[in-house]
N, C-alpha and C positions, 0 to 999 in steps of 0.2 A: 450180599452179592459176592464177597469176595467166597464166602465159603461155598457160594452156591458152584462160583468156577474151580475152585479147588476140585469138587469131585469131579465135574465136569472135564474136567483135563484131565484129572489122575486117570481117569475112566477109558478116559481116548488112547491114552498113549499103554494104558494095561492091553484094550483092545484093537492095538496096535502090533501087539508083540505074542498074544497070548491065541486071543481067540481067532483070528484070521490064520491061525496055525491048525486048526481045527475044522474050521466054513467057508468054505471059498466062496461062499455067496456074499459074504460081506466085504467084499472085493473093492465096492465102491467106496466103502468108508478110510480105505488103506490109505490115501495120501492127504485126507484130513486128519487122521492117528499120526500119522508121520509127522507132518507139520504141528500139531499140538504136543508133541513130545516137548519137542523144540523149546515152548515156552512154557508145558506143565510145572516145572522146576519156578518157574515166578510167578507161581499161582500161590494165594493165599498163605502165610507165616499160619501156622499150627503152632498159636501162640498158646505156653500154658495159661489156667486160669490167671486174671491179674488179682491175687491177693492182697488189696491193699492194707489189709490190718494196718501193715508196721505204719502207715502212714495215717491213721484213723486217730490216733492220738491226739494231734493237733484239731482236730475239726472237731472232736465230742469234748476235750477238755475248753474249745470254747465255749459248747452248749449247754456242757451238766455238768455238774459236781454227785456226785452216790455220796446217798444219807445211810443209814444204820445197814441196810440188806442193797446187796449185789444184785438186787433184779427192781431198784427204785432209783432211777435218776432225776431230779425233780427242780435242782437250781439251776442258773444261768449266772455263770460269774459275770459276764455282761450286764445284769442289770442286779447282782447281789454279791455279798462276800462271801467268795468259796474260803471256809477255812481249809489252814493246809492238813490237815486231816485226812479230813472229807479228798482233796486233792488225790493224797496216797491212795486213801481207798480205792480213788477210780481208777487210779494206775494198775493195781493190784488186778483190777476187774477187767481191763482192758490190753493187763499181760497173759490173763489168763485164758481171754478170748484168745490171743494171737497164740499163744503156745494149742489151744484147743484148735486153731485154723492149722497151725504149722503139721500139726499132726494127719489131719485131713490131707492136705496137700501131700504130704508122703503118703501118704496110705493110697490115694487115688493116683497119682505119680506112676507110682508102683502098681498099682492097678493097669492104668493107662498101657503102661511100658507092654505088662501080659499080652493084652488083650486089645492091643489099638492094631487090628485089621484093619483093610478098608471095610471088611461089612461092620463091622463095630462101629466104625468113622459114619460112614450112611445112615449107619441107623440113631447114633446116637446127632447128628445134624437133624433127622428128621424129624427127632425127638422135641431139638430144639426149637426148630419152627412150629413144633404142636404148642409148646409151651407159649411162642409169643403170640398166635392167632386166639388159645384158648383160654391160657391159663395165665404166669406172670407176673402175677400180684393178688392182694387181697380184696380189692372193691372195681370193678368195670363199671363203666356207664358207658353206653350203648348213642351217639346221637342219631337222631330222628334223619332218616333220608337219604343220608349221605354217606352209608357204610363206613364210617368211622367212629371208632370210639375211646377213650382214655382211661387206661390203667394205673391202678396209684398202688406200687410198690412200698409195703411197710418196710421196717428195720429191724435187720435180725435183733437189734439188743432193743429186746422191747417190750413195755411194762404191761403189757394185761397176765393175764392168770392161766396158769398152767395147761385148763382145760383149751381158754379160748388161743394160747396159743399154739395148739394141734393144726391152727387153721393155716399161719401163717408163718410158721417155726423155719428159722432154717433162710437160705439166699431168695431170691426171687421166683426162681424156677419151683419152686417146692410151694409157694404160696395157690392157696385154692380162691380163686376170687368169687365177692358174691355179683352177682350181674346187675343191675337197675338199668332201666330205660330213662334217659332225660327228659321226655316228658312228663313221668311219674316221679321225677326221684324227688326227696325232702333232703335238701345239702346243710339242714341243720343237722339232723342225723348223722348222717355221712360224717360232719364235721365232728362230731363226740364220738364215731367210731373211729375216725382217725386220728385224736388226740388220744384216747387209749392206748393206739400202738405206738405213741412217739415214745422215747425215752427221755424226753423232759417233758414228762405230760404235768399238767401243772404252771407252766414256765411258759413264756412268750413265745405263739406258736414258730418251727424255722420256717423260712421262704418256702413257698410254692414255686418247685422247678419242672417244669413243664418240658419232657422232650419230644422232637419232631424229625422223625426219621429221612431217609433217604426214598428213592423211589421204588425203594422194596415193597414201603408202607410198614415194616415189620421192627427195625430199627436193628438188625442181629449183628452190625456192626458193632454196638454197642453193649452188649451184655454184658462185657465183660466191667463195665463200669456201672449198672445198674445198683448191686448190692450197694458200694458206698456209698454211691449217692444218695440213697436210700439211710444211709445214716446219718448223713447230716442236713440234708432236704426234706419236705415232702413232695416226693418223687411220683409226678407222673407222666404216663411215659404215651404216647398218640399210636393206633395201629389203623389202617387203612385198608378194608378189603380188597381182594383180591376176586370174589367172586361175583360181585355186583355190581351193576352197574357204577362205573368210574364216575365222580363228583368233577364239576369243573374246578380252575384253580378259585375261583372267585366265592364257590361255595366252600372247598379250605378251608379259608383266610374266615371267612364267616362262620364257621364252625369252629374256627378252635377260638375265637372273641367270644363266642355265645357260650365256650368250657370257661374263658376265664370269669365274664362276667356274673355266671350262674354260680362256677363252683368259689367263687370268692362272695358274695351275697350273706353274709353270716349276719343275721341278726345282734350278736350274742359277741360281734369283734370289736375295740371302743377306738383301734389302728385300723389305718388301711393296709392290708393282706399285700407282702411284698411279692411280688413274682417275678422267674427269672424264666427266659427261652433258650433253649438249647437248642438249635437243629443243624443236622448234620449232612451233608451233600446237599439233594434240594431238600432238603429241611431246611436247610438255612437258606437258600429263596426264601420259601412261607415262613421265616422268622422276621424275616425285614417287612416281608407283607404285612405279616399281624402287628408288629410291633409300629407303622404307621396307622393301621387302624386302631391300632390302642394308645393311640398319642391322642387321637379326634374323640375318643371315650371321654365324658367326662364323668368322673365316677369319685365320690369319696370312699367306696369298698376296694379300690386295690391301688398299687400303684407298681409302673414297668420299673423294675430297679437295675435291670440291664438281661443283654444277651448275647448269647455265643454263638459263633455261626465257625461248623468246624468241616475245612476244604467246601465252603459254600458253593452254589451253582449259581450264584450272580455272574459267572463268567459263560455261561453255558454260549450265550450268543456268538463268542468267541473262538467257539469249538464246530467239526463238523457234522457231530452228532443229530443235525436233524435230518439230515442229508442222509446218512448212513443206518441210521437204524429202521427207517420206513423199508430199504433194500433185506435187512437182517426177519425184520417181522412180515415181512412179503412170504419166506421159507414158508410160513404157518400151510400159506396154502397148495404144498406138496401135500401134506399129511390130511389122513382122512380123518372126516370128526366123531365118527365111532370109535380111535383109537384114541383120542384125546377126553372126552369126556364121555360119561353111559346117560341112563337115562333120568338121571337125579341129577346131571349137572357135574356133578363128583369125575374128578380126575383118575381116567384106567386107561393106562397102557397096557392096550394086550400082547404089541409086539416084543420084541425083546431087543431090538434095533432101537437105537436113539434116533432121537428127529434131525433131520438139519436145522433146524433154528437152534436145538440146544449144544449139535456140537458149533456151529460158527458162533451162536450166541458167550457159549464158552470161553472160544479162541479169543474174541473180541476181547473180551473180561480180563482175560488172561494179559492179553497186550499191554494193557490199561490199567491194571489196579494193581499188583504186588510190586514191593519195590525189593531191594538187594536181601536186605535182610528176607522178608519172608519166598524171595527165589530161594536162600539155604536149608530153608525149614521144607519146603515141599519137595525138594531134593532129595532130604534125609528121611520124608516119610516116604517118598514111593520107596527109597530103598528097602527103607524098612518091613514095609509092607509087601513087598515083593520075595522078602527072605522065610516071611512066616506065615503065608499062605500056598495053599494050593493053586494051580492051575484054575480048577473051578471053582474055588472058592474067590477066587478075582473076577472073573468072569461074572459070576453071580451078581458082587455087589460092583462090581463096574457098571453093568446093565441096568442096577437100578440107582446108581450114582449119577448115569446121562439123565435120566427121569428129573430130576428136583431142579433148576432152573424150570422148565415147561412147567412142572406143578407149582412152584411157587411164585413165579414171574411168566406168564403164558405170555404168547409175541402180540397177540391182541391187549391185552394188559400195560405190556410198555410201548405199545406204540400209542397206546390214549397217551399214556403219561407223557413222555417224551414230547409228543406233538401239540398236546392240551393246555399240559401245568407249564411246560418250562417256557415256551417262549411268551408264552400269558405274563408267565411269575415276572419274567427277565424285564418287560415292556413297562413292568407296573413299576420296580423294585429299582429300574438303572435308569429312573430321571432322577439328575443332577440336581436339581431342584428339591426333591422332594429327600433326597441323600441327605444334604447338606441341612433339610432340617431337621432331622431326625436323632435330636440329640440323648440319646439313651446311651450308659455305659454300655460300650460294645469291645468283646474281646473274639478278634479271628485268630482263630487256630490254622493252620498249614502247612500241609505236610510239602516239606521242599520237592520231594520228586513225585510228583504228584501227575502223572499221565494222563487220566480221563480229562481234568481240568485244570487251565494256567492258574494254578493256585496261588501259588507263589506270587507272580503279577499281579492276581486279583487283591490280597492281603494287603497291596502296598495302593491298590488304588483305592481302596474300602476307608485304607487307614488315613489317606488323606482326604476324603470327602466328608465321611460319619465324621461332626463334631469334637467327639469322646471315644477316641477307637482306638483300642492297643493291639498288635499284632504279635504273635506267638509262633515263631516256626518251629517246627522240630525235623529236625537235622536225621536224612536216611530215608524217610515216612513216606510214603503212596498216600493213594486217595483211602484207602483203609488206614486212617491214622489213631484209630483210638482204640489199639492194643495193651499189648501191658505194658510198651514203656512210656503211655503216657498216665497219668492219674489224672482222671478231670476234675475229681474232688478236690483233689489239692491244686490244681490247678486253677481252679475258681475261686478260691482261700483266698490265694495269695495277688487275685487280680485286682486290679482298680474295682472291680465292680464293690469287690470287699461284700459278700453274701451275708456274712456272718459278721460285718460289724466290728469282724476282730480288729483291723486298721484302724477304723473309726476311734475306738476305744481304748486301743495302744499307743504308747509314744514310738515316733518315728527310730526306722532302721538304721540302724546305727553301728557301720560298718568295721569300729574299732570293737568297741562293748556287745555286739551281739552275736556277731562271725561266729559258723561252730564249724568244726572240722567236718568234711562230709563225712557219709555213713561207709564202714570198714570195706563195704563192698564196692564201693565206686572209686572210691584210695586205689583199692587192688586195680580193677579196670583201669585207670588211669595208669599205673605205674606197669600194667601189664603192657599197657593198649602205644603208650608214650614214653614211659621213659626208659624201659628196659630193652627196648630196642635201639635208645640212644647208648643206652648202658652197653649192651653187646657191640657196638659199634666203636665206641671209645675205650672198653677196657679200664674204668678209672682206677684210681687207687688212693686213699684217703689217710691221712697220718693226721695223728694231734701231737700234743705239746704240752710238757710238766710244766707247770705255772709257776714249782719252784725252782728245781733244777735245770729245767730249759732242753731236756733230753724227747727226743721223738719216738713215736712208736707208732704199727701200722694199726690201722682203725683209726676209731671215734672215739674211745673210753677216756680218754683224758679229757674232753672238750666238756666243760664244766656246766653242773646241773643244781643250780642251789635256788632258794626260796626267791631271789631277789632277779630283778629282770636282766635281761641277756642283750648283747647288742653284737651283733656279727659283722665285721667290716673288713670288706674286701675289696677285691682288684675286678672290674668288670671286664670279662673276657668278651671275644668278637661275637658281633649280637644276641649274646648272654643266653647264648644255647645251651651252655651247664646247667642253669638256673634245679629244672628238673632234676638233676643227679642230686644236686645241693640237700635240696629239701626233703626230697624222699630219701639220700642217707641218713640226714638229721633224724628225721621220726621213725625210722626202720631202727636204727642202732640205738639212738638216743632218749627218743620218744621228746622229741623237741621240736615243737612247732614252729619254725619259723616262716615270718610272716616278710614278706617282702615289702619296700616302697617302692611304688610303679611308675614310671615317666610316664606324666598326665598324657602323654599320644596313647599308649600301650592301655590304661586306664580305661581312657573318654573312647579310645576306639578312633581311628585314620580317618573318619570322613567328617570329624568335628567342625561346623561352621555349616556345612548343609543340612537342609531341613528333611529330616527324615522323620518315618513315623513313627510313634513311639512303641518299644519294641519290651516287652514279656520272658523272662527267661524261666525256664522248668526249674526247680531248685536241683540243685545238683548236676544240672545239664551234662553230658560228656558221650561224643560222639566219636568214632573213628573217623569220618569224615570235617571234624571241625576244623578248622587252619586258624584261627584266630588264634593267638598262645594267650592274648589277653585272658580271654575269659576264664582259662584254666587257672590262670594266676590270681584271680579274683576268688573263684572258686577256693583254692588253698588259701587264701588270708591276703593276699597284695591287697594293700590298700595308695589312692594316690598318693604322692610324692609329698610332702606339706610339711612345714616345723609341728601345723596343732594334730598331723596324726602322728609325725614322728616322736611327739611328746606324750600323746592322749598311751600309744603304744608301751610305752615305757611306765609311762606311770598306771596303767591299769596291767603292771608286774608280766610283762608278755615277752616274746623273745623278737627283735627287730630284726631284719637284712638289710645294711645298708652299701649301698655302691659310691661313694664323694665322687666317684672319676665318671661318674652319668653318662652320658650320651658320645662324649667326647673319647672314652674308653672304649663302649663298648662298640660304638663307629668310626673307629680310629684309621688312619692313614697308613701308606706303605712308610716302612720301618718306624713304626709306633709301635711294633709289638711291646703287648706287660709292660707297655710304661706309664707310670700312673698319672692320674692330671687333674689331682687335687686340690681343692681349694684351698689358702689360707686360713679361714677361718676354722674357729677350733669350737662351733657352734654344736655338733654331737658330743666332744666330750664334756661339754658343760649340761648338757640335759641328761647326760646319762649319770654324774654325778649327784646330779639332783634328786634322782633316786635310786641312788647308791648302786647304779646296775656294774655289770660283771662284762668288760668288752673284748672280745675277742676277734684277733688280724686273722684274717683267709688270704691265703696264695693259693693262684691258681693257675694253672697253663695248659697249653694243650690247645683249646680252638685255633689260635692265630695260627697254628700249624696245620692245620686239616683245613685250610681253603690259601687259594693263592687271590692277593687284591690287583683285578686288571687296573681299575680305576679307582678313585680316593674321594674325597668329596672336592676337596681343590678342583681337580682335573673335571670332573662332572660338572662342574661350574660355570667351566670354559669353554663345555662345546657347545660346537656353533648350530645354526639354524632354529635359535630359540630354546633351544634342549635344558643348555645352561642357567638360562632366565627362568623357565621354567619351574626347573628345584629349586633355583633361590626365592623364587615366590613361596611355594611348598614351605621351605623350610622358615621362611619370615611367620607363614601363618599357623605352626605348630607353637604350642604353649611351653613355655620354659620349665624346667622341670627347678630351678632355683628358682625361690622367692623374689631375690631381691636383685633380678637378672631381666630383662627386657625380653620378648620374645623372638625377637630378631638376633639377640646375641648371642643365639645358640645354633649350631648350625645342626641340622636334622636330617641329614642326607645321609642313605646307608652306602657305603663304600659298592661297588661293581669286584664281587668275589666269583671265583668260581671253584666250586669244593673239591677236593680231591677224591681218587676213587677211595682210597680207604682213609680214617682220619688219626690223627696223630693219636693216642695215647692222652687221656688227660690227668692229672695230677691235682690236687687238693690236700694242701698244708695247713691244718687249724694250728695258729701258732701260739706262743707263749701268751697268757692271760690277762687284763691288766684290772684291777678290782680299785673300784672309785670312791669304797666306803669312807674312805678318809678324806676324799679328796673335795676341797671348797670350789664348789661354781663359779663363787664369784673370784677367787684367786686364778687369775690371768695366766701370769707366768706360769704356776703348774698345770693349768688344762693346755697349754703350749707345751708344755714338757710329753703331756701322756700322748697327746696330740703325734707329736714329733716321733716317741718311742711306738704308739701306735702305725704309722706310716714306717716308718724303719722296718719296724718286724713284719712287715707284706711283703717291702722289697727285699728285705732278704731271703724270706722264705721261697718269695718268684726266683732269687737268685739260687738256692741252695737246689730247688727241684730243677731247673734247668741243668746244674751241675750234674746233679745226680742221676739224671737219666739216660745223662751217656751212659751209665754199667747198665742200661735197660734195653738187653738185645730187641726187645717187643716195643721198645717206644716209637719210634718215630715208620715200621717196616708193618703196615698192618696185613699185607701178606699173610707174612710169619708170625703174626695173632692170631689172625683167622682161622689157618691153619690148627693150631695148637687149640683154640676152642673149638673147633670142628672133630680133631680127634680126642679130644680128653673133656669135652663136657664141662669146661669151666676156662675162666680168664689163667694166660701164663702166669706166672711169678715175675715180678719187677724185682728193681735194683735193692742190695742189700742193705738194712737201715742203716749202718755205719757209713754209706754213700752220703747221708744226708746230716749236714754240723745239728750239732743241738743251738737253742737260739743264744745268739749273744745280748737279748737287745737286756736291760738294766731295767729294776722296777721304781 
């Protein structure tokens, strides 16, 4: 759908500006061109291929290990011992594909680039729809009746022989499928033709993942996910004609029972055959449908082992869509039927005028499915395409761009659907009763801005009725949400449903010991997207500290890097908005990970104590629209507050970030600035002796300056009409970030600031060093000594940058910064380093 309105709009608003410059007869179509202009721009993301290679790794090294040749994958470390050998080798096999994809990718890129007209666009969309009506996969079966049939997509890395891989070489689109009819077919067969092309043929067959498209019937939302799944599944995929008589919902639901229970029937299996549903818009109606009719199967040949249901149409009853599209498929009968079909049935437009059902059908589409991201992407194609065509070469394929909606979704086609399937599906699928028994691992996916359907709301009612239901939002996403920033492969890895066992089989995640730094590419995105806008904002400037001499210098390069673990301790600035500069100078300059501890609110997340539904996060998640800063912080390594991670940290030789002055710092009161409010105990520097870590004081200033505090938590306390009583409930019910602290004894109220227009200048002093190799844990008085010289060297260094920035004409005037980085392309010059003492503190 979404591609289908992509052309469909680019088409109107070309025929908007182009051709009506030419035919004044198409006079009537002008203020529908006009008005689709408007929203062509948030018509379908012209998203590249999703290549998921780089993430194929984790899903094949759970399945195979490669024995002697790079074209034999045959063990299951799941059920045998992959040596690490065997390991390497698949790595090697598995780099060689992704450098063999990367290659392709540039090369069609660059193709792309050439040659991406719109008639190239048309023709190559139409292409794709030949492929999922005709083509798609290696083996079709046809069922009896009910113009549906299902396609089982093999995998590119796949062990048959050179010859028989001519047939099916290559992504999904390239595969030539053979056809059978379900009344004839023998699925013993079938089943020895499809363990041939598994890459662990030999090995425990993987799940049969079953997908069940939208009401295109086509699934073309999803291609771009077909190949992988395809490698770690046995992938098949449901297509629904379009030219035959439409199937009720009831025959469906009965048809794809009568795929699972035939095509899982293996004589020759001594397990029941795991199956998993995928369906997507109403696919995922007809997933809940099938999946209670496959609860009442009693069968020892399979078993539901869960399913997906991604932006489902369980909300449909919700929406006005029944209302609205019986008026959109009414258009049909403007047009005559000699120009919609000849005499074969077969779709011919003789006009050269699009119909009104496919431009309102269009507009509709257009309203409804793209979200922000993919309104930039169709932006940048019409331009594109408008620079490197002709006048009539737009025209041409505009003309036959309105065509594909009516050909591929004709308005008699979705008004069966719409009127037939959905409120049938919705009646069957939204008794409360029949929800709540329906305990299968269920993961919804939901794209947050999701226009055709209250997705979002549906997610969080699904996730409270279904039994066993995790919810998955992703942050940005329309009702077309399964683009290339999501990977469903990996997304189903890593769910409860656990497809592959790998959980099963694994010891739990283990947020100290297993944490990896995200991939280079979402580092950069994050520091592009977040902190280099704080960076431009604040100006910071970073100094370290000789560990022997005690002399400062500008940068990082002193702030010490040796085998043994790190322990960073500093002053918590007003609500530890630096954090970001922190961490990304450390690994930018240093290549030092530091890992924060998080006040268990910031951790568990604000609305801890209510039942929410359990909620799914993408690995590496990061969105321009995210506000939680939690999650980023988790993402980069914060782990919660606790002695056993701030211990497990250190001793598994890592680098810490600690704040002693917690909450009470970083939500400090008027004239609290930089003053520290440290506990007495001297409980960090006795763990960090323990294994001999390396501790180093941070001063830091700058926030308390760039916001003024109207109100403090005191004062917030005491106003009246409830307000007051209010926070102090709030703040009784937040969890202490000290162990051995009451959770009422901490007060969790963030101060009422209000920032200024430009922010002060901030400053970061890594100060003198203090090395614990010698130092005994259990000797008292000296972890009070390093304790005390620790503390000492923060306040003075807060004292020495506060001094020193009076010589800093750009400190505190961000005018006069902004300025100077507006015309010179970089931050001013700060105060000279002899503004700043070297430290006095004693080792």
């Amino acid at each position: 759908w979404l591609l289908i309105t992509s052309i469909d709009n680019c088409a109107i608003a070309f025929y908007s500006f182009h051709y009506l410059q030419y035919h004044t007869t198409m006079k009537v179509y002008a203020p529908l061109a006009a008005a689709s202009l408007c929203v062509a721009s948030r018509v379908v993301a012209f998203s590249p291929p999703m290549h998921m290679h780089q993430h194929r790794r984790a899903a094949v090294l759970s399945s195979a290990v490669a024995k002697d040749t790079d074209t034999h994958i045959v063990e299951t470390p799941a059920s045998s011992t992959a040596t690490k050998d065997a390991a390497e080798r698949l790595d090697d096999i598995i780099d060689a594909r992704v450098e063999t994809e990367q290659e392709r990718t540039v090369s069609s890129t660059s193709q792309q680039t050439e040659e991406s007209t719109m008639e190239q666009f048309v023709t190559d969309m139409r292409s794709v729809y030949s492929d999922l009506e005709n083509g798609g996969g290696s083996i079709k079966v046809r069922m009896a009746n009910v113009g549906a049939s299902f396609t089982y997509v093999a995998p590119s890395l796949s062990s048959l022989s050179e010859e028989r891989n001519k047939q099916i070489f290559g992504g999904w689109r390239n595969q030539v499928p053979t056809v059978y009819d379900s009344t004839t077919i023998e699925w013993n067969e079938i089943h020895s033709d499809i363990v041939e092309t598994q890459p662990h043929s030999g090995a425990e067959a993987p799940p049969m993942l079953i997908y069940l498209p939208g009401l295109d019937g086509l699934g073309i939302s999803a291609t771009a996910q077909f190949d992988d799944l395809a490698s770690s599944f046995e992938l098949w995929r449901m297509t629904v004609d379009k030219s035959t008589a439409q199937p009720s919902f009831s025959q469906l639901v009965s048809t794809v029972v009568k795929f699972v229970k035939d095509s899982t029937n293996n004589a020759d299996a001594e397990t029941p055959r795991e199956v998993i549903l995928v369906g997507e818009s109403f696919g995922g109606l007809l997933t809940c449908a099938v999946a209670m009719a496959l609860k009442n199967v009693k069968s020892n040949k399979f078993t539901l082992k869960g399913m997906t249901l991604v932006n489902p149409a369980t909300s449909f009853d919700e929406t006005n869509w029944e209302q609205f599209v019986p008026l959109l498929t009414s258009l049909r009968y403007l047009e005559s039927q000699e120009d919609i079909v000849d005499n074969s049935g077969n779709f011919n437009f003789v006009n050269e005028l699009p119909t009104p059902y496919s431009v309102l059908g269009g507009m509709a589409l257009a309203a409804t499915i793209p979200d922000g991201n993919q309104f930039s992407s169709i932006l940048e194609f019409i331009l594109g395409t408008a620079r490197m065509s002709s006048n009539e070469q737009m025209l041409a394929a505009s003309a036959d761009g309105f065509r594909l909606l009516a050909e591929y979704l004709p308005a008699s086609v979705l008004e069966t659907r719409v009127l037939q399937w959905l409120p049938v599906g919705t009646s069957v699928v939204n008794n409360v009763e029949r929800l709540t028994k329906l305990d299968v691992p269920t993961l919804v996916i939901a794209g947050n801005d999701d226009n055709m359907l209250p997705t979002k709301e549906e997610a969080n009612r699904l996730g409270k009725l279904l039994p066993d239901c995790v919810k998955m939002e992703v942050s940005g996403a329309g009702h077309f949400v399964l683009d290339a920033r999501v990977n469903l492969t990996e997304v189903l890895i890593d769910s409860h449903i656990d497809p592959l066992d790998i959980q099963k089989n694994s010891p739990p995640y283990d947020p100290v010991r297993d944490w990896k730094l995200p991939p280079d590419d979402v580092v950069r995105a994050v520091v592009e997207k977040r902190v280099n806008p704080t960076k431009e904002r604040a100006s910071p400037v970073f100094f370290s500290t000789d560990a022997t001499t005690g002399q400062r210098r500008l940068g990082l390069s002193l702030v010490p890097t040796n085998d043994r673990p790190l322990l960073i301790v500093g002053n918590h600035q007003l609500f530890g908005q630096d954090l970001g500069m922190i961490i990304s100078q450390l690994l930018e300059d240093r290549n030092i990970v530091a890992r924060g501890l998080a006040h268990p609110t910031v951790a568990e997340g604000l609305l801890r104590g209510e039942q929410e539904v359990r909620t799914q996060r993408r690995r590496y998640e990061f969105g321009e629209d995210v506000r939680f800063e939690g999650d980023l912080f988790q993402m980069f390594g914060a782990v919660k507050v606790s002695p056993r991670n701030f211990f497990r940290l250190l001793q598994t030789n890592q680098t810490a970030l600690l704040f002693p002055g917690g909450v009470k710092e970083a939500l400090h009161g008027k004239g609290d600035d930089y003053k520290l409010f440290w506990p007495e105990k001297t409980d960090f520097v006795r763990i960090a002796a323990k294994f001999n870590a390396t501790i180093v004081p941070l001063s830091a200033i700058g926030a308390a300056d760039s916001a003024d505090i109207v109100a403090d938590a005191n004062e917030l306390l005491n106003l009246p009409f409830g307000i007051g009583e209010n926070l102090a409930n709030f703040s009784k019910s937040t969890v202490s970030a000290r162990f051995d602290a009451k959770d009422d004894d901490e007060t969790f109220i963030p101060p009422l600031a209000v920032p200024k227009p430009f922010p002060a200048r901030h400053y970061f002093l890594f100060g003198r060093s203090f090395d614990t190799t010698l130092l005994d844990p259990n000797n008292k008085d000296e972890c009070q000594r390093i304790y005390r010289g620790v503390k000492n060297e923060v306040e003075e260094g807060i004292d020495a940058l506060l001094s020193a920035r009076k010589d800093d004409p750009y400190a505190l005037d961000g005018v006069k910064r902004s300025s100077y980085q507006r015309l010179f392309g970089k931050d001013p010059p700060t105060f000279p380093l002899s503004s700043l003492p070297k430290s006095r503190s004693s080792l």
